[in-house]
Rosetta silent file (secondary structure, phi, psi, omega in degrees, C-alpha in Angstrom):
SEQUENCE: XXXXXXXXXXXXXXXXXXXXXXXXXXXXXXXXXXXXXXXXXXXXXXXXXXXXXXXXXXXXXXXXXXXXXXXXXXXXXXXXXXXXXXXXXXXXXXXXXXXXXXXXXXXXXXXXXXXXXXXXXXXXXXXXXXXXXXXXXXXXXXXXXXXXXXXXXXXXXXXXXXXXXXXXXXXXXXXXXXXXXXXXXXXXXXXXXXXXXXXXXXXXXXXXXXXXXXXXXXXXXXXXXXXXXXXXXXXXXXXXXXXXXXXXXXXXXXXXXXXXXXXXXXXXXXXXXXXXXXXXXXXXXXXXXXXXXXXXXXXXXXXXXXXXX
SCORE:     score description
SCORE:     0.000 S_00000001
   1 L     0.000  -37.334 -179.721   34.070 -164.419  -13.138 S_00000001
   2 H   -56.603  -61.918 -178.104   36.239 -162.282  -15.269 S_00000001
   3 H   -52.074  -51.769 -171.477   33.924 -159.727  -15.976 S_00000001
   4 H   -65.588  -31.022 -165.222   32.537 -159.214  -12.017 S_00000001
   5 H   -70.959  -60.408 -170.928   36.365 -158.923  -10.864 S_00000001
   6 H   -26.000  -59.138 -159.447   36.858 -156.217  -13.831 S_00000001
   7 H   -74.021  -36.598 -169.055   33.504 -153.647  -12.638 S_00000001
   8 H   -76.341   -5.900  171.256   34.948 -154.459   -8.684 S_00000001
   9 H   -60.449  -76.680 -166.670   38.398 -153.245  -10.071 S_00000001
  10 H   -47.473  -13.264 -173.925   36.902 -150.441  -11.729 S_00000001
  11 H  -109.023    8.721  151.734   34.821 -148.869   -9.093 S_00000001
  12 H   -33.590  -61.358  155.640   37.808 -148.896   -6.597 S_00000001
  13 H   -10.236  -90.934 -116.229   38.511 -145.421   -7.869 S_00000001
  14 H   -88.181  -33.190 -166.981   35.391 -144.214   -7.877 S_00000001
  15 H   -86.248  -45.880  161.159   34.742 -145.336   -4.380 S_00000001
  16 H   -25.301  -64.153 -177.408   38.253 -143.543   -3.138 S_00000001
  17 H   -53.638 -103.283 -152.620   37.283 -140.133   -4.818 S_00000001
  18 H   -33.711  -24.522  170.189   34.200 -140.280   -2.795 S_00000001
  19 H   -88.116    0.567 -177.011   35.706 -141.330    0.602 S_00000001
  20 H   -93.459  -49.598  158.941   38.232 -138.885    0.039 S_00000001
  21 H   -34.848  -38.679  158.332   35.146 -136.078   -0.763 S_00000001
  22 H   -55.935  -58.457  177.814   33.279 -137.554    2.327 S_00000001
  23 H   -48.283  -22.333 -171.722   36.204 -136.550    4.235 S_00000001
  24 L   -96.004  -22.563 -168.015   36.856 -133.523    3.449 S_00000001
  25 L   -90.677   -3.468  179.422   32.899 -132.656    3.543 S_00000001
  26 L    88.651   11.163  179.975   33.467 -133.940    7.617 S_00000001
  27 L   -86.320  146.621  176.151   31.299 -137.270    6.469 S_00000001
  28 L  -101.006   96.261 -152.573   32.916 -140.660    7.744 S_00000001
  29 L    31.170 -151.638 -168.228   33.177 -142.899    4.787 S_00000001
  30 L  -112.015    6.723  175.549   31.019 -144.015    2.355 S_00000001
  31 L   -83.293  -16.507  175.541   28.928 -147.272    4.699 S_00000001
  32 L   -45.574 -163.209  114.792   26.618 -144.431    5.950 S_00000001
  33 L     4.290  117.811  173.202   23.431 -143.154    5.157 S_00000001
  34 H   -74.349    3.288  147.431   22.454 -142.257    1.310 S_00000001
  35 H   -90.946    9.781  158.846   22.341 -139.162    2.482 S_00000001
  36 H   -77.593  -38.970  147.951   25.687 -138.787    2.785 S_00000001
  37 H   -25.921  -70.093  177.908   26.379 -139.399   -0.662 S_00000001
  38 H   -55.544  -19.748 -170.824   23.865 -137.374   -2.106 S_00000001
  39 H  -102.089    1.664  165.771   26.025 -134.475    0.207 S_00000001
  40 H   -72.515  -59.721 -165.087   29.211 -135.418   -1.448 S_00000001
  41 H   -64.921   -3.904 -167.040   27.678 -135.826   -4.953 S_00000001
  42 H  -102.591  -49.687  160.235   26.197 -132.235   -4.275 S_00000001
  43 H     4.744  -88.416  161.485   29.648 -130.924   -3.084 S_00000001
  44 H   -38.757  -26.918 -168.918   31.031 -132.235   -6.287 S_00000001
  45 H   -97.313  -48.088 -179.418   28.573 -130.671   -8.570 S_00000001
  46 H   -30.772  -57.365  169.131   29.116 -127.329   -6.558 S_00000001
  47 H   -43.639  -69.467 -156.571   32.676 -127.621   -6.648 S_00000001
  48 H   -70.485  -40.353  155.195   32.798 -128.339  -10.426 S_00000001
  49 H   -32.081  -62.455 -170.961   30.174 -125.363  -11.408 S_00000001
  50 H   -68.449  -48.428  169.149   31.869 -122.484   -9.378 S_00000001
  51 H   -25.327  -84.029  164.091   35.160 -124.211  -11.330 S_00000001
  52 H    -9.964 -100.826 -176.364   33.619 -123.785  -14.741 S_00000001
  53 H   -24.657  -46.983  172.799   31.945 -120.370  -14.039 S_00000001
  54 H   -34.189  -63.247  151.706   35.448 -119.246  -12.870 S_00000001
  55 H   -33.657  -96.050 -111.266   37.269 -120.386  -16.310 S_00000001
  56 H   -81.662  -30.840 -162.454   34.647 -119.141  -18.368 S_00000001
  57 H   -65.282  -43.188  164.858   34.184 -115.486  -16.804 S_00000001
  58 H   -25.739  -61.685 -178.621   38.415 -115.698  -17.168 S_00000001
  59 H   -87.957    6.678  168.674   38.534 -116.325  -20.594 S_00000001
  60 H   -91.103  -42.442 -146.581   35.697 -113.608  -21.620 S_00000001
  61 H   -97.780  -56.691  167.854   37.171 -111.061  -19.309 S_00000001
  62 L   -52.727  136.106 -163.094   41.346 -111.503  -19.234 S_00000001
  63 L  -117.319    5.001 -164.433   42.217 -110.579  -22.646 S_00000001
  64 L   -64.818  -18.698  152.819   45.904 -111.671  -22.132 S_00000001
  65 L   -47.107  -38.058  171.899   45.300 -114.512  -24.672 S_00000001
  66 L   -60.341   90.500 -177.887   44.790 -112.465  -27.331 S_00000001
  67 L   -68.107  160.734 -166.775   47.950 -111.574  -29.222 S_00000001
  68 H   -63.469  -75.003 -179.622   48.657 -107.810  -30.168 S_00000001
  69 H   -30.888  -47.480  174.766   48.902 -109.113  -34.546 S_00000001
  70 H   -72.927  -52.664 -178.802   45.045 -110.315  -33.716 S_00000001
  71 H  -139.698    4.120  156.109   43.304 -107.484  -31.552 S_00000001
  72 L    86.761  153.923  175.359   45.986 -104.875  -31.014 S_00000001
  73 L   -71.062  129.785 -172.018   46.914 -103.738  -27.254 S_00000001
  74 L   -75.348  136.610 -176.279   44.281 -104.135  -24.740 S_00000001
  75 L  -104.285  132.006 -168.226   43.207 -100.884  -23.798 S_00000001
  76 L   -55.824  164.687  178.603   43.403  -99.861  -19.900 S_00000001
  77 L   -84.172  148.748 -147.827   39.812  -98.824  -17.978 S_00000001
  78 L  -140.410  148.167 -167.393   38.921  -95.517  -17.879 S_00000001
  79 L  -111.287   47.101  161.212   36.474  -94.333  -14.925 S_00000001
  80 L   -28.005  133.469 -148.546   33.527  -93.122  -17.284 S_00000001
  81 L   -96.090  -24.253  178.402   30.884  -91.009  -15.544 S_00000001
  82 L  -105.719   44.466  172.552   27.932  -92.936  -17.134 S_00000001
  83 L  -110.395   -4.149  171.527   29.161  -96.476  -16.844 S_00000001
  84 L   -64.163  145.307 -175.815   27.557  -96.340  -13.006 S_00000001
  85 L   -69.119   -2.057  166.490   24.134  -97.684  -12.576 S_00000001
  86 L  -138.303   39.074 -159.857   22.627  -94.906  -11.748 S_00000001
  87 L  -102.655  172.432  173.700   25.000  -92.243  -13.654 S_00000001
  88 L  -130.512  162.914 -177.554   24.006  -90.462  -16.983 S_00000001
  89 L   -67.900  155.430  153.091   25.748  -89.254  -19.603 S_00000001
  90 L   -52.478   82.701 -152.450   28.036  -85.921  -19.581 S_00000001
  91 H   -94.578   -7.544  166.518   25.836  -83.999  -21.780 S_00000001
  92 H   -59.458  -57.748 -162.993   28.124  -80.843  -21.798 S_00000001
  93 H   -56.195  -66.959  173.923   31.288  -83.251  -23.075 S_00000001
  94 H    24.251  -81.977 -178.210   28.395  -84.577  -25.501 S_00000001
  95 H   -71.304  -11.243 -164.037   28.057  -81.141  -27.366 S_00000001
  96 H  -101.959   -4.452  154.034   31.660  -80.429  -27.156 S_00000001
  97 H   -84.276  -26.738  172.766   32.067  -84.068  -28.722 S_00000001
  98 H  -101.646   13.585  168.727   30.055  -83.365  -31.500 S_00000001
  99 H  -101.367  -16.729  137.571   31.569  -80.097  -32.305 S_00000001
 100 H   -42.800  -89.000  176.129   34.880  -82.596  -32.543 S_00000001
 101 H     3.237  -75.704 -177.127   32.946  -84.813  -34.478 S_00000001
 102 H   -32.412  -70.691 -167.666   31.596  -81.913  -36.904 S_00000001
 103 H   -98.507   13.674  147.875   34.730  -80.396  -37.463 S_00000001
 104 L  -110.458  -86.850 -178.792   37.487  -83.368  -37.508 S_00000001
 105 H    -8.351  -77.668  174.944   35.601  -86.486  -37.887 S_00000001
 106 H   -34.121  -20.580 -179.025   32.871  -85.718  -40.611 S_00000001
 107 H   -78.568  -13.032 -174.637   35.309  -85.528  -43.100 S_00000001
 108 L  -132.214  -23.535 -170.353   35.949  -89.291  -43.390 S_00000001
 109 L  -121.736  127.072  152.679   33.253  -90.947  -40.912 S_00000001
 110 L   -67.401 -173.853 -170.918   29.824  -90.780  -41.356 S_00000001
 111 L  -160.987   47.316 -156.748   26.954  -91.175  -38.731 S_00000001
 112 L   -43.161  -33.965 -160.750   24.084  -92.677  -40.354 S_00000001
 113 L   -85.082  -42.626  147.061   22.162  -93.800  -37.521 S_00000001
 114 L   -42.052   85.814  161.478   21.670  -90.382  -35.948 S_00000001
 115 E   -96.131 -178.919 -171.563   19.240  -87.547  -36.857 S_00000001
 116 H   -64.016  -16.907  170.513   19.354  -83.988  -36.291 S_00000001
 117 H   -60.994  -30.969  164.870   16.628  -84.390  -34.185 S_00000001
 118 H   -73.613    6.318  168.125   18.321  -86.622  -31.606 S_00000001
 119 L   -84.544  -62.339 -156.161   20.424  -83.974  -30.574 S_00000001
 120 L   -57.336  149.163 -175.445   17.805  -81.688  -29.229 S_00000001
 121 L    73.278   -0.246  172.936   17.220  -81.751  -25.344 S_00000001
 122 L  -101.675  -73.696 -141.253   20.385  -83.930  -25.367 S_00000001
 123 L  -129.328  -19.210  174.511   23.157  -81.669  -26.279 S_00000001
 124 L  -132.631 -166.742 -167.648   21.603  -78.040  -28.091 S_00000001
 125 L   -96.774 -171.794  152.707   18.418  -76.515  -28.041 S_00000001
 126 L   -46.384  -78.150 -142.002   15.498  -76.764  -31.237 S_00000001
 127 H   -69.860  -51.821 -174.389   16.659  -73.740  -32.977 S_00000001
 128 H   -59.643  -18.592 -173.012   20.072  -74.728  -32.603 S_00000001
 129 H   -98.042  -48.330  172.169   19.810  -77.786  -33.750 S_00000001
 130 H   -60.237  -62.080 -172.267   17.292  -76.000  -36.959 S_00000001
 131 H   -67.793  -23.005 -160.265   20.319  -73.652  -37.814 S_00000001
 132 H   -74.008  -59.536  172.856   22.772  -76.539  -37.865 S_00000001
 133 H   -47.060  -71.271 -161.751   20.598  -78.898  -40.262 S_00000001
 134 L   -63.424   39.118 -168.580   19.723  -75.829  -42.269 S_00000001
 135 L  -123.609   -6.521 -155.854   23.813  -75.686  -43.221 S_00000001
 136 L  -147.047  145.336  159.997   23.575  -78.718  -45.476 S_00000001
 137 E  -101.292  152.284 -138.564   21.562  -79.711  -48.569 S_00000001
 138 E  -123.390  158.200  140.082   19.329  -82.450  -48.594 S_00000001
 139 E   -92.709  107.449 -146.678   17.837  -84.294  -52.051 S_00000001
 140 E  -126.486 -162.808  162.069   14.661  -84.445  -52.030 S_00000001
 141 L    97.373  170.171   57.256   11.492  -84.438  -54.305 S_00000001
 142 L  -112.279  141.143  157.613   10.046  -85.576  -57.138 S_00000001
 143 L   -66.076 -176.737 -174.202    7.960  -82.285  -57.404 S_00000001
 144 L   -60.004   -0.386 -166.848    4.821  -81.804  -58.940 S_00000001
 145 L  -111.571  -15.758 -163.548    7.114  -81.643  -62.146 S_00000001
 146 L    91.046   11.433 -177.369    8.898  -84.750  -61.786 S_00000001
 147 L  -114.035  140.709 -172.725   12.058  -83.534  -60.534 S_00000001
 148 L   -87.967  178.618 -176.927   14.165  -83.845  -57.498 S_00000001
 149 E  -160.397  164.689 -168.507   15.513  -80.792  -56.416 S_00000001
 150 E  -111.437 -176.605 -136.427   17.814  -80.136  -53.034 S_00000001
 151 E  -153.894  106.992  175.422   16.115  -78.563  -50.225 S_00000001
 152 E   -54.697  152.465 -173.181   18.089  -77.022  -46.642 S_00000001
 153 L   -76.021  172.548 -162.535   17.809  -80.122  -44.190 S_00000001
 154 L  -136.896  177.246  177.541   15.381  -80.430  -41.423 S_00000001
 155 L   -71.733  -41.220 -172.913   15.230  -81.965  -37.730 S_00000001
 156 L   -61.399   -8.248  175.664   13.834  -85.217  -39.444 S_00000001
 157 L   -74.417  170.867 -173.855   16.934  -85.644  -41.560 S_00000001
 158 E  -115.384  150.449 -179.112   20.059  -88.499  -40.741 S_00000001
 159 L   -56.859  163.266  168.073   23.327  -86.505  -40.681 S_00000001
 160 L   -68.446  153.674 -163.336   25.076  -85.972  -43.862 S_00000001
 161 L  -125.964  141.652 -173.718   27.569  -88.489  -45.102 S_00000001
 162 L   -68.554  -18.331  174.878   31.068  -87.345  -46.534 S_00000001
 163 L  -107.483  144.362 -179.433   31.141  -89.715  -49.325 S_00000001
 164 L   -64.046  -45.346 -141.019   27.999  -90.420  -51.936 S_00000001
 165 L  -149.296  156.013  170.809   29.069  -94.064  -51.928 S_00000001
 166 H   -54.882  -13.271 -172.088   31.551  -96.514  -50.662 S_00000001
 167 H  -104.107    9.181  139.942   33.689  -96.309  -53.917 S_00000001
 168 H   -69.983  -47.052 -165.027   34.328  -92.832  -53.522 S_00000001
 169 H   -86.927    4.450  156.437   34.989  -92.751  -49.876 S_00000001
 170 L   -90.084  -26.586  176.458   37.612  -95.475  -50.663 S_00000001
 171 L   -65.264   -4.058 -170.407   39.093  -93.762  -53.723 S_00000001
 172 L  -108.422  -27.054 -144.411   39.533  -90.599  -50.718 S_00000001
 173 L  -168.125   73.230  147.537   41.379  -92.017  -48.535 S_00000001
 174 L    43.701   65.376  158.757   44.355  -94.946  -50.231 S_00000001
 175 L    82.994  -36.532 -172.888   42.014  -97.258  -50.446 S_00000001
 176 L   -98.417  140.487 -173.229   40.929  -97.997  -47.261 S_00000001
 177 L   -86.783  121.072  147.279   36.988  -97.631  -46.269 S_00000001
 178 L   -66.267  129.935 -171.839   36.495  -95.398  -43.238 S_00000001
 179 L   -94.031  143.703 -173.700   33.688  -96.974  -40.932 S_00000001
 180 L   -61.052 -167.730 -138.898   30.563  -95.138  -39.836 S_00000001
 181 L  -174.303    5.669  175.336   31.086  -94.407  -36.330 S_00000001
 182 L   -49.503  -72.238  172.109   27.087  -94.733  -35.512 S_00000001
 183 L   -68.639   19.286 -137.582   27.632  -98.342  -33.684 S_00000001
 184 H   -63.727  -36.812 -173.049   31.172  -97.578  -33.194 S_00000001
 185 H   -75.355  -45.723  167.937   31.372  -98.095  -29.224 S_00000001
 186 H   -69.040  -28.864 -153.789   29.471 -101.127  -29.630 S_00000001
 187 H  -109.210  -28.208  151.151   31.116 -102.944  -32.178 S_00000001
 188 L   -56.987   80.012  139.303   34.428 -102.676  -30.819 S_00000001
 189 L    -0.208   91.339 -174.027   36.238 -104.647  -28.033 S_00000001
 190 L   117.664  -64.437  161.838   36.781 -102.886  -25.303 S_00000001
 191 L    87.845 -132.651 -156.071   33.778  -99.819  -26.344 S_00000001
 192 H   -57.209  -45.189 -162.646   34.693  -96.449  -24.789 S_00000001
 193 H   -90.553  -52.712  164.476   38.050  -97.609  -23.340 S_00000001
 194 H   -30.926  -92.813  172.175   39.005  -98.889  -27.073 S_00000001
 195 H    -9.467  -76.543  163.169   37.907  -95.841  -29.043 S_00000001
 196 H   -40.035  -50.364  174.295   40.005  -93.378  -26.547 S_00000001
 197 H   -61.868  -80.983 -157.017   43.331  -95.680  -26.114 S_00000001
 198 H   -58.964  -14.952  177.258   43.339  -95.467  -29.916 S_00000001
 199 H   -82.119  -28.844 -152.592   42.635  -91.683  -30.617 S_00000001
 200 L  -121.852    5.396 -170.428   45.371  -90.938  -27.951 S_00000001
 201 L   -88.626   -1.315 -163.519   47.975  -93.854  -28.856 S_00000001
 202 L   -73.269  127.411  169.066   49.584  -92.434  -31.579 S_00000001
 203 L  -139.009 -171.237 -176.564   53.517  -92.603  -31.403 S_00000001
 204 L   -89.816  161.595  179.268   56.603  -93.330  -33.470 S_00000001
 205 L   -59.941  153.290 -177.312   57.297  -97.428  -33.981 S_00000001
 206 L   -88.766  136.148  173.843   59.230  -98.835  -31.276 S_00000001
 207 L     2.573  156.937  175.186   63.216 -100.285  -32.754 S_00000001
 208 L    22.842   16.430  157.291   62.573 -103.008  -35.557 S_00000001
 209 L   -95.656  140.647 -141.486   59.112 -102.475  -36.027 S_00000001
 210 L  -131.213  101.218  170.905   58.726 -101.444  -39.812 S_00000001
 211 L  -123.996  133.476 -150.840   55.674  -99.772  -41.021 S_00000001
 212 L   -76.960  164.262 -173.328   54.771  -99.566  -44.280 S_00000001
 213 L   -38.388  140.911  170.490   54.669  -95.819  -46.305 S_00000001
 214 L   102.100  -14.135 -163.199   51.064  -94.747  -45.944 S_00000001
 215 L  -134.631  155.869  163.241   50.403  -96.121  -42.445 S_00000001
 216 E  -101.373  132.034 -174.629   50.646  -95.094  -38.852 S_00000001
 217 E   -98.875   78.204  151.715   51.906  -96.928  -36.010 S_00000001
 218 L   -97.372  135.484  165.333   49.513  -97.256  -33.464 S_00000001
 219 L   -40.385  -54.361  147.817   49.346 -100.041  -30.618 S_00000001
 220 L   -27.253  -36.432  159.950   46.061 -100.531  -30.211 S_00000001
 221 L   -83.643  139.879  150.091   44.792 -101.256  -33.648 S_00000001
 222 L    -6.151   63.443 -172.659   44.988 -104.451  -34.710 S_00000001
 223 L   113.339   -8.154  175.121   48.466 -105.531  -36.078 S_00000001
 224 L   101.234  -35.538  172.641   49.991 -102.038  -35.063 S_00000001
 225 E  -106.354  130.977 -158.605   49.226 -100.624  -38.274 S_00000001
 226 E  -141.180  134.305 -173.468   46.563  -98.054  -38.966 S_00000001
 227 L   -99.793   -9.350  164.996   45.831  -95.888  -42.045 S_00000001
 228 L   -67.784  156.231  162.214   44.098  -92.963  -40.167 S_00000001
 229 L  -112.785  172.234 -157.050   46.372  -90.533  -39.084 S_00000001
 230 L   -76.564  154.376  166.145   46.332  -88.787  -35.790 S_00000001
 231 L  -101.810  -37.096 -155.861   43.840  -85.887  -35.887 S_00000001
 232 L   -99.895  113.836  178.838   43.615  -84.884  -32.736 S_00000001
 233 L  -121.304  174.855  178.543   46.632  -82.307  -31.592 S_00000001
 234 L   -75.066  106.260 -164.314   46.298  -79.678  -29.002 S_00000001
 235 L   118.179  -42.489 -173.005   44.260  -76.780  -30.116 S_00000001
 236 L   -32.836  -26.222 -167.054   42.883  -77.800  -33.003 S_00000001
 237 L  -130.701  124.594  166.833   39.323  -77.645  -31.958 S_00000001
 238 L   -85.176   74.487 -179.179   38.118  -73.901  -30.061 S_00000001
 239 L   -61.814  127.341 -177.765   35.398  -75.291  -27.732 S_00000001
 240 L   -56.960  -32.629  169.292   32.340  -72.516  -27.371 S_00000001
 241 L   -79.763  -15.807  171.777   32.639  -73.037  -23.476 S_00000001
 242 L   106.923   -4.623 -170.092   36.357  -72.070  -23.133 S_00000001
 243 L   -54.418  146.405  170.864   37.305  -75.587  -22.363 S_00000001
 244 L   -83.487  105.941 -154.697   40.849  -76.340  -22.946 S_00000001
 245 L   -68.165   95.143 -179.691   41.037  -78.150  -26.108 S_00000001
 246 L  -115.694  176.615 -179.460   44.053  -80.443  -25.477 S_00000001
 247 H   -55.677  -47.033 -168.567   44.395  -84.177  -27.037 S_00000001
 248 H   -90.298   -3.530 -176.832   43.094  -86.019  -24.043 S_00000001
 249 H  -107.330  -16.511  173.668   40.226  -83.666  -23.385 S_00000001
 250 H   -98.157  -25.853 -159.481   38.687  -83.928  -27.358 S_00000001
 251 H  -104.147    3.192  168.280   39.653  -87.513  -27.625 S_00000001
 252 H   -79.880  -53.882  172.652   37.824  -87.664  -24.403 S_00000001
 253 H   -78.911  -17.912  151.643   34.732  -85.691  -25.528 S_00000001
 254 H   -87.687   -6.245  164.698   34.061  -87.774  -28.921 S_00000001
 255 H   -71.243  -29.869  165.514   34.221  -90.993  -27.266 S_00000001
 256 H   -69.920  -43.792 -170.632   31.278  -89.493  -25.248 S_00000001
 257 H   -54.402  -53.486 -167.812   29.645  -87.995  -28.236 S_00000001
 258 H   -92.971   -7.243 -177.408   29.703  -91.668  -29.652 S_00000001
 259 H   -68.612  -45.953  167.439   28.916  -93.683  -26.739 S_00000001
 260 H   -70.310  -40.782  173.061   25.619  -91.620  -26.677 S_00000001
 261 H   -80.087    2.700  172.386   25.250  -91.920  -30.125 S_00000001
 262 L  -101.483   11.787 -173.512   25.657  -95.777  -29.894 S_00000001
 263 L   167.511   88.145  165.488   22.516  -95.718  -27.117 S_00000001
 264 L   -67.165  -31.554 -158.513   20.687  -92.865  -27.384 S_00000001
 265 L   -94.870   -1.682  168.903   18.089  -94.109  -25.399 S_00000001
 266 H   -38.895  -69.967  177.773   20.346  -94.713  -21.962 S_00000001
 267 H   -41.713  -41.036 -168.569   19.515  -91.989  -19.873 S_00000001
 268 H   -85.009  -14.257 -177.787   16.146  -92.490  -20.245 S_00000001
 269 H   -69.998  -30.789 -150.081   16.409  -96.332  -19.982 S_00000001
 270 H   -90.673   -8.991 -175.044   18.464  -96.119  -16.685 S_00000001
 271 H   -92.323   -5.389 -176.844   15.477  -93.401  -15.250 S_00000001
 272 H   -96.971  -66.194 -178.113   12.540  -96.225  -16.231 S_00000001
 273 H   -24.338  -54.503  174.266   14.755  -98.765  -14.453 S_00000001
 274 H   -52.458  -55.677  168.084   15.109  -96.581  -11.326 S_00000001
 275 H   -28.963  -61.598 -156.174   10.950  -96.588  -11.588 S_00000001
 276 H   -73.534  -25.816  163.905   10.653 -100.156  -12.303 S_00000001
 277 H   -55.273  -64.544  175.234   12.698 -100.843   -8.931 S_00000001
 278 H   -42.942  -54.511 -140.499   10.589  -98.765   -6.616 S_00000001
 279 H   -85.276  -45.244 -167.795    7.322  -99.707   -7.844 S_00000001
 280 H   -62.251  -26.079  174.731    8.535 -103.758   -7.909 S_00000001
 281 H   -56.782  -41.471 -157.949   10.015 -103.151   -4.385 S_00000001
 282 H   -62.114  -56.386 -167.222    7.078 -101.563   -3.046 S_00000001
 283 H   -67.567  -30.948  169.218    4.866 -104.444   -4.585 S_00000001
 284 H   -34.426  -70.637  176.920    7.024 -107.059   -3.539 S_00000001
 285 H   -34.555  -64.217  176.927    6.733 -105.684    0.144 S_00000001
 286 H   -33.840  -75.740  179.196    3.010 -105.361   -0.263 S_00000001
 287 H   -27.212  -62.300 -177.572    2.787 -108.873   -1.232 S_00000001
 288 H   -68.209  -24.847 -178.577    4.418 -110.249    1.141 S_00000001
 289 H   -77.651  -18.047 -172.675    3.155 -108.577    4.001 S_00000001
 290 H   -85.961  -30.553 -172.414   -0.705 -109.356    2.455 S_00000001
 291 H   -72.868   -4.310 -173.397    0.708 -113.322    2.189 S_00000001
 292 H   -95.324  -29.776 -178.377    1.546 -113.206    5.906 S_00000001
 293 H   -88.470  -28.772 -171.802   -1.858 -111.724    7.024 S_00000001
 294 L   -72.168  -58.090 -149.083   -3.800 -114.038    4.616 S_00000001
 295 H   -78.211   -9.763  166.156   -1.986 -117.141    5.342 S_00000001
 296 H   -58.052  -25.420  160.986   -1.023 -116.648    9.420 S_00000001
 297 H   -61.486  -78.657 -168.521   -4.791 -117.482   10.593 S_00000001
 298 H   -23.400  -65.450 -151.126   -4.321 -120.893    8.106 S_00000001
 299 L   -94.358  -17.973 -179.845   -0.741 -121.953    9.444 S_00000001
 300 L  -117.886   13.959  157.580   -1.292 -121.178   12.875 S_00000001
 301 L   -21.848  178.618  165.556   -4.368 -122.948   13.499 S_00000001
 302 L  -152.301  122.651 -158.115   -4.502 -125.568   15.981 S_00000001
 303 L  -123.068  108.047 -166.496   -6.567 -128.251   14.776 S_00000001
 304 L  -122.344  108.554 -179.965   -7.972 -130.964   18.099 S_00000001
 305 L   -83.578  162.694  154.631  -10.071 -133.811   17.619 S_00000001
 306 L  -141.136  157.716 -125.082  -12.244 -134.284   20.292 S_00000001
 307 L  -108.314  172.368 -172.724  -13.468 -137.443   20.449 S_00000001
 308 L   -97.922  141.368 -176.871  -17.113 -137.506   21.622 S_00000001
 309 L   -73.756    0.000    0.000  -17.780 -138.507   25.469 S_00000001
């Protein structure tokens, strides 16, 4: 007796929530039909899904959890010309990002992932790309003698790297390892919009923030403190097109520089996509219009016994 009172306590609830869900879905209590149930219980699962999804896309996308000592100041959105779906890269800022690159960067970041060959038809010509290579020496060999010997570089070569080894390029720079800058856009939080906010944040510490000798106070980086120093000032870089090299226009054009070098293969991905749309629309159409001619005789039969006289 005990037990049977207990489960009619307990489902008291459970039968509430649901006449209160019937109600609200325009159903009139729960003695109906089981398909009124079943349109409650689908309610409910609707209801609790679009919840969920809601949360989760929140906590991937608002970053306001995240304190500045953990990931540094979330950097605002920037209206990039290739983040549209059917946009391409800037291949002018490109070259005028890797002549930043060249001549600031290179000294501390490599670019491993990149040969000289993936510039041409992106951002210089062949030749240009051939004179460029042919500025640096490569190690190559063993010759027919047993010896390596160096050799001017070629289109088939990976860019040159500023340090031989990581215990050099930390011994260059206090210690701290400068990171290659192939995946750079990728690897980073935030990607494009990161990369930029931090090349252009540099300012003095705000009252009672302390930073130690040796360090730079940017916002952006992680904890505030950063051992690069700014690079980029106004002028610094003479762009071959006349552009006017200010801070926000180089710290613009190497974020492009690496965003292509962190997907080389975009442009050409987003022009097979455009393909692979047409030709599945077209066959889609096709289809359907052949499943309507086959199957419209079938379905609109009329099928009459007639019974014999």
């Amino acid at each position: 007796m005990f037990a049977r009172l207990s489960g009619q306590v307990a489902k008291r609830p459970l039968k509430r929530l649901v006449n209160a869900l019937a109600q609200a879905r325009g159903v009139s209590g729960t003695s109906g039909a089981p398909q009124s149930k079943t349109k409650v219980v689908a309610a409910t699962t609707a209801v609790a899904a679009a919840t969920a999804t809601g949360i989760g896309y929140y906590l991937y996308v608002n970053p306001i959890h995240a304190g500045m000592e953990d990931e540094g100041l979330h950097s605002p959105s920037y209206p990039w010309p290739h983040n549209g779906p059917f946009s391409t890269f800037d291949h002018a800022s490109i070259r005028r990002g890797y002549q930043v690159y060249r001549e600031v960067c290179s000294a501390c970041h490599s670019l491993d992932r990149i040969a000289w060959r993936n510039l041409v038809g992106v951002s210089h010509t062949e030749d240009e790309v051939k004179t460029m290579a042919e500025e640096f020496e490569y190690s190559d060999g063993p010759n027919d003698e047993g010896e390596y010997f160096q050799r001017p570089g070629k289109l088939s070569d990976h860019m040159p790297r500023p340090y031989p080894n990581e215990e050099a390029a930390r011994a260059g720079n206090g210690g701290a390892l400068p990171p290659d800058l192939s995946l750079m856009i990728k690897a980073r939080h935030g990607g494009a919009d990161y990369v930029f906010s931090l090349l252009t944040g540099y300012f003095d510490p705000p009252a009672g923030v302390e930073i130690r000798e040796g360090l730079n106070y940017n916002p952006y980086f992680p904890g505030g403190a950063i051992s690069m120093a700014r690079l980029l000032f106004d002028g610094v870089v003479e762009y071959d097109d006349g552009t006017p090299a200010t801070t926000s226009q180089m710290a613009k054009d190497v974020t492009t520089f690496l965003a292509w070098a962190a997907e080389p293969e975009h442009d050409d991905r987003k022009k097979m996509g455009v393909k692979a749309i047409i030709i599945l629309s077209v066959m889609t159409i096709l289809s359907i219009w052949i499943k309507r001619n086959r199957w419209s005789p079938l379905k609109s039969r009329k099928i009459v016994y007639a019974p014999p006289k």
